[in-house]
C-alpha positions as MATLAB code, in Angstrom:
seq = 'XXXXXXXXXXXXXXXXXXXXXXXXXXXXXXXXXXXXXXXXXXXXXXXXXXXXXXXXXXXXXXXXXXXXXXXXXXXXXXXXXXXXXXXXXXXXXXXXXXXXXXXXXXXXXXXXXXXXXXX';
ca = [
    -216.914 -257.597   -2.614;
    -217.940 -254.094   -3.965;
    -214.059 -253.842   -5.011;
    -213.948 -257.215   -6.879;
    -217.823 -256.380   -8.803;
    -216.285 -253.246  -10.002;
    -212.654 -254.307  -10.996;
    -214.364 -257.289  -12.970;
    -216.782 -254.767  -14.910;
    -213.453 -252.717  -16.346;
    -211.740 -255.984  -17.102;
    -214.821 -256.763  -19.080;
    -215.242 -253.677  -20.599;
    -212.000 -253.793  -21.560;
    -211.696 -256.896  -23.172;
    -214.927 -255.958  -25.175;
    -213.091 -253.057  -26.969;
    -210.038 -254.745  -27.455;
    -211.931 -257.073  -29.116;
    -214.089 -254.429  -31.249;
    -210.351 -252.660  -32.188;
    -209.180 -256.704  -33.259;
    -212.313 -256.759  -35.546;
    -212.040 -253.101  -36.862;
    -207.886 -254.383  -37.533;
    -209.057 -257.722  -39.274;
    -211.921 -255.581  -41.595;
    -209.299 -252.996  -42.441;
    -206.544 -255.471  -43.182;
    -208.820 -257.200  -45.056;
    -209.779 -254.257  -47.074;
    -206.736 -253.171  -47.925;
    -205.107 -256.703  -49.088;
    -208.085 -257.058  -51.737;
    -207.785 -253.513  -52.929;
    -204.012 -254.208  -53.525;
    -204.676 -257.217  -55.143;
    -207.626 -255.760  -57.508;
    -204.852 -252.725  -58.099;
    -202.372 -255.400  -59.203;
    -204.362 -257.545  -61.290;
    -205.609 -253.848  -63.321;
    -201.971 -252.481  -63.592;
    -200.825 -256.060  -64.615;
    -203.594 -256.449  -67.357;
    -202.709 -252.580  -68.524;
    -198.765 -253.628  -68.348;
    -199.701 -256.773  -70.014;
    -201.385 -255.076  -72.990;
    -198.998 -252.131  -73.758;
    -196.002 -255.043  -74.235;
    -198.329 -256.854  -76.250;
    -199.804 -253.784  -78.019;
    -197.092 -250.579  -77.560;
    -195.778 -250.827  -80.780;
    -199.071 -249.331  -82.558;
    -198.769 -246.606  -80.449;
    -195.204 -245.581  -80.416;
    -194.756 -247.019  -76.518;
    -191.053 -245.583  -75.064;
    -190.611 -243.733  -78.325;
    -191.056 -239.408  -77.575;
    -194.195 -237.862  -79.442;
    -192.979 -235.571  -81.507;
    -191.271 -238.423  -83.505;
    -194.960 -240.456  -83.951;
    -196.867 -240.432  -87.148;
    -200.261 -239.881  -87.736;
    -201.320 -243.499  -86.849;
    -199.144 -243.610  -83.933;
    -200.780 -240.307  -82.501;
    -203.964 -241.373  -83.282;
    -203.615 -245.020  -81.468;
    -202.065 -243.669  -78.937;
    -205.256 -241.246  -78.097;
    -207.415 -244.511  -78.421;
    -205.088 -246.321  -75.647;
    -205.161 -243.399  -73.255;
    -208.562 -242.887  -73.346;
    -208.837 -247.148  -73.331;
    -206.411 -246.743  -70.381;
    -208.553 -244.481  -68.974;
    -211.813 -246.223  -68.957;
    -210.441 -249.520  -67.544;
    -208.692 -248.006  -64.782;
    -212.224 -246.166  -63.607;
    -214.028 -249.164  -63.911;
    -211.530 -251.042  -61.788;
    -211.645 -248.300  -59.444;
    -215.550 -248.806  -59.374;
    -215.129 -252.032  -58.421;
    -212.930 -251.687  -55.635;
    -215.220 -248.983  -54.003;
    -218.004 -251.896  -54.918;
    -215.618 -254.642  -53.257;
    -215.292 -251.891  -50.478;
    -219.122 -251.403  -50.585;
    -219.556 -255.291  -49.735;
    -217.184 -255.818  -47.324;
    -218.583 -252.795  -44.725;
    -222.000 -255.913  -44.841;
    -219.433 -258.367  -43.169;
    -218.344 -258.775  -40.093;
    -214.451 -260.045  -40.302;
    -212.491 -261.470  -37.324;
    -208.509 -263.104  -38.747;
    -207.376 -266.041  -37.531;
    -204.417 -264.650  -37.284;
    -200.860 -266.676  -37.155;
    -201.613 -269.691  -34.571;
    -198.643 -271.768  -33.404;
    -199.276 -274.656  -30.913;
    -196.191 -275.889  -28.638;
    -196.185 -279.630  -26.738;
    -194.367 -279.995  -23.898;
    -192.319 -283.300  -24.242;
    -192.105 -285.478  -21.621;
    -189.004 -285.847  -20.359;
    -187.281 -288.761  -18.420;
];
């Protein structure tokens, strides 16, 4: 009975840390999908802008063929650029920040099969 206490304890034991290394998976998989998706939606905005925008600054055109308001937008926009991008950056080590408070667990993909009956 000594050999079936013992044997039980390390199957225990060893379902606990799989189940801590599924939890650390679902936090960092969690992590990671939101900080893609916060990179995306800054990146986007920024793309967004320099179609709608570009042409004040001389966008795809090289700098030695700018004039003086082209130069001078183009300074604004990198150091506009520049601002947002640290700022969303701040907010993903915030989002980070937030999520470390949570304890996650995914439901990962389920699928259920029925046996038919058969005749």
């Amino acid at each position: 009975m000594d050999d079936f206490n013992r044997n039980k304890k390390i199957v225990q034991e060893r379902k606990h840390r799989n189940e801590e290394k599924r939890k650390q998976f679902a936090q960092k998989r969690l992590e990671t999908n939101i900080v893609k998706k916060i990179k995306t939606t800054m990146i986007g905005a920024l793309a967004s802008f320099e179609d709608g925008f570009g042409h004040l600054w001389g966008k795809d055109i090289p700098e030695d063929q700018l004039d003086s308001d082209e130069l001078k937008f183009s300074d604004m926009w990198e150091e506009i650029r520049s601002e947002i991008l640290d700022k969303g950056n701040l907010q993903i080590r915030a989002a980070k920040d937030e999520l470390s408070e949570y304890e996650t667990d995914w439901n990962m993909y389920q699928i259920d099969f029925i046996k038919k009956e058969t005749r």
